[in-house]
N, C-alpha and C positions, 0 to 999 in steps of 0.2 A: 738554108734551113731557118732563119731568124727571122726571113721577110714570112715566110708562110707561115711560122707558130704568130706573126705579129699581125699577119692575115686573120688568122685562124680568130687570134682574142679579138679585133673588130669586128668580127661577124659573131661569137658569140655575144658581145657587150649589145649588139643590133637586136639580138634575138631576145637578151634581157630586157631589153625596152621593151621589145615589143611584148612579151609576155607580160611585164610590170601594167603596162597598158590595158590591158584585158582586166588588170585588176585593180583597176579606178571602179571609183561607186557607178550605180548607173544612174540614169535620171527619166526622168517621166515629165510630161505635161498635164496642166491641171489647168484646163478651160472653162473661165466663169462665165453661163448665158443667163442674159433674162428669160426669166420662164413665162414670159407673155408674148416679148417681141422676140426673143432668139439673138439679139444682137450682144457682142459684146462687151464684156463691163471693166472698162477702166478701172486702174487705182482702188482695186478692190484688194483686201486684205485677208490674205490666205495662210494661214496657222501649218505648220506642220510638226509629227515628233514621232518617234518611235516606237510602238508596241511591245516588249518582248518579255517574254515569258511572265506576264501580269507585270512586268515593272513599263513606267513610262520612263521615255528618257524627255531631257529637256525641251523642248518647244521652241520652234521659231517661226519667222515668219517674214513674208517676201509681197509684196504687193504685184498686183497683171498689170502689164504694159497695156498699150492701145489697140492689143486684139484680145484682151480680154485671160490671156497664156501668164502663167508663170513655169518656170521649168523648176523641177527639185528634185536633188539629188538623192537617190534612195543609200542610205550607209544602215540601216537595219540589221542587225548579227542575232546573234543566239539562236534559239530553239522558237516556231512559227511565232516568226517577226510578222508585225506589219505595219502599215504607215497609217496614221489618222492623220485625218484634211477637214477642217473646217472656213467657212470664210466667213468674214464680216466686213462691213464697210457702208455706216450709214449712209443715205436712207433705205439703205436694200437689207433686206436679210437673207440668209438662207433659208430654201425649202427643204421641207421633208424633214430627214433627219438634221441632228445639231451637229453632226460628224460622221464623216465617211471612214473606215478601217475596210483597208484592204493589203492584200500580200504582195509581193514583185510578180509573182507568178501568174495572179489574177490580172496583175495590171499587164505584164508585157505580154501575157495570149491572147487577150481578149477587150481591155481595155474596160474601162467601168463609166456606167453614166447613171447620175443619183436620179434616184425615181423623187421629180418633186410634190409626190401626194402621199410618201409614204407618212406614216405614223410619225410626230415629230411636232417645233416648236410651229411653222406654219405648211400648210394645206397650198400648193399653189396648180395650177392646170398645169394638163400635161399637152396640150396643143404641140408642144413645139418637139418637146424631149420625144413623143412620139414616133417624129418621122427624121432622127437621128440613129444612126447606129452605130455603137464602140468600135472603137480603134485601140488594137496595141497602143501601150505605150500613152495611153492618154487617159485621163480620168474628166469626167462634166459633170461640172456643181450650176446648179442653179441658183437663182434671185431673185429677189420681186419685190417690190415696195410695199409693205404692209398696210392692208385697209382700213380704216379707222377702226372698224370691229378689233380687228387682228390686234392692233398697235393699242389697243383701250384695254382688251381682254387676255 
């Protein structure tokens, strides 16, 4: 009888893992392209922080490897959470808008890709963003080296 109750709480202790597991954050990729060439951009500096309920939580930030990817873990609570993503890293900046805010929900259905001619600090072509299309689970920010106009005005 001792061996199977001692059965018994190792497979329950397995099952507490495994359901503790389920409840780790989740995480998302955040893919920076040039919005001219499509290629991706190194050592670029990508902000992240919390939305919730009009409070922001603190800000951090993680630099993309050499395909351009940073992963980040989505920990967002309360009442419609969402994540704001901006990137910097001179000599590029971002297009379109100065921040992307999206939900868990938006991102792991359907995936998000920043429109680079919206409304925002620069106007960049959409050549490339065009003939991409979202994936779960990933968000694409653009970039582009600003023009002397851009960079003056």
């Amino acid at each position: 009888m001792e061996i199977l109750g001692l059965f018994l709480l190792v497979i329950n202790l397995r099952s507490a893992k495994a359901i503790a597991g389920d409840l780790e954050p989740q995480s998302f990729k955040v893919l920076v392209l040039d919005a001219v060439s499509g290629k991706p951009q190194e050592k670029m500096q990508v902000n992240f922080y919390c939305r919730e309920s009009g409070r922001n939580q603190p800000a951090e930030e993680d630099d993309t490897d050499w395909e351009g990817v940073v992963v980040i873990p989505y920990t967002c609570k309360g009442e419609s959470p969402s994540v704001v993503i901006d990137v910097t890293g001179l000599p590029k900046e971002q297009c379109g808008s100065s921040e992307i805010a999206a939900t868990i929900e938006e991102i792991s259905s359907k995936g998000i890709i920043s429109a680079p001619d919206a409304a925002g600090e620069m106007h960049c072509p959409t050549k490339i963003s065009g003939k991409l299309k979202p994936l779960p689970w990933q968000v694409i920010i653009f970039v582009k080296k600003p023009s002397w106009f851009q960079a003056h005005f």
